[in-house]
N, C-alpha and C positions, 0 to 999 in steps of 0.2 A: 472289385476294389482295384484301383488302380496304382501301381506301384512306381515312384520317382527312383529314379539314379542315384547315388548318391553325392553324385557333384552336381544337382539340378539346381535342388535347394540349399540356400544361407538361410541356416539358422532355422526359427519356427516356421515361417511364411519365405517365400520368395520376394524378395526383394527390388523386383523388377518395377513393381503399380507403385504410383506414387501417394494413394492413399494409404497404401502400406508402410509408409515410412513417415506417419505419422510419431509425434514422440509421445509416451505417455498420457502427460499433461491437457496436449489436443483430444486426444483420443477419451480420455475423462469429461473432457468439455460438450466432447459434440453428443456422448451419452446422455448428460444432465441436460443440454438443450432439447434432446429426441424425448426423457423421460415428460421433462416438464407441459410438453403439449399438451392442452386440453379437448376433448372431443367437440367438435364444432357442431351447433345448433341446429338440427333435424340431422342428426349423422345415423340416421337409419336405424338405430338401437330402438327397439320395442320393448322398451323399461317393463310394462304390465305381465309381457309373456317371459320375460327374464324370470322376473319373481316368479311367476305362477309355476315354472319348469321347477325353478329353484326349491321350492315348495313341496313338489312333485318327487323331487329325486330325495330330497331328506326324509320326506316321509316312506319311501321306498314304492309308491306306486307309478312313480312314471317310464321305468320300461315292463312292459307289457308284452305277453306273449302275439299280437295282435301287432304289435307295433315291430316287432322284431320280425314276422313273416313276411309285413309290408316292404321292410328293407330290405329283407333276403330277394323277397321278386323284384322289388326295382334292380337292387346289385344283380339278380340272373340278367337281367333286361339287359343292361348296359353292358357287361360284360360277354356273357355268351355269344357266340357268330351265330346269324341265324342259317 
């Protein structure tokens, strides 16, 4: 964790970046323009395996003890030095 001074910061944020001293009002605007965006056509989502997972985890068979040792050895894999 890293600890500020206390005369580093004004107030919540630092006051320095000038996106930061946006008012309010901006700051609500630029949210509903981020929100409003629509996913753009082929945006790589595979609608079929959403559901199918979705399916999967309601009905409470899609973590599997199989499935969970395959990620423990990729995690040892990636992690571990060899």
């Amino acid at each position: 964790m890293h600890q500020h001074a206390s005369t580093c910061l004004k107030g919540p944020v630092s006051r320095s970046r000038r996106s930061w001293n946006k008012g309010p009002a901006q700051v609500k605007e630029t949210r509903r323009r981020v929100s409003r965006k629509a996913p753009a056509a082929g945006d790589g989502i595979r609608h079929d395996l959403v559901a199918r997972v979705r399916q999967e985890i309601a009905a409470g068979t899609y973590d599997t003890p199989e499935k969970w040792q395959a990620a423990l050895e990729r995690f040892l894999e990636r992690n571990l030095p060899e």
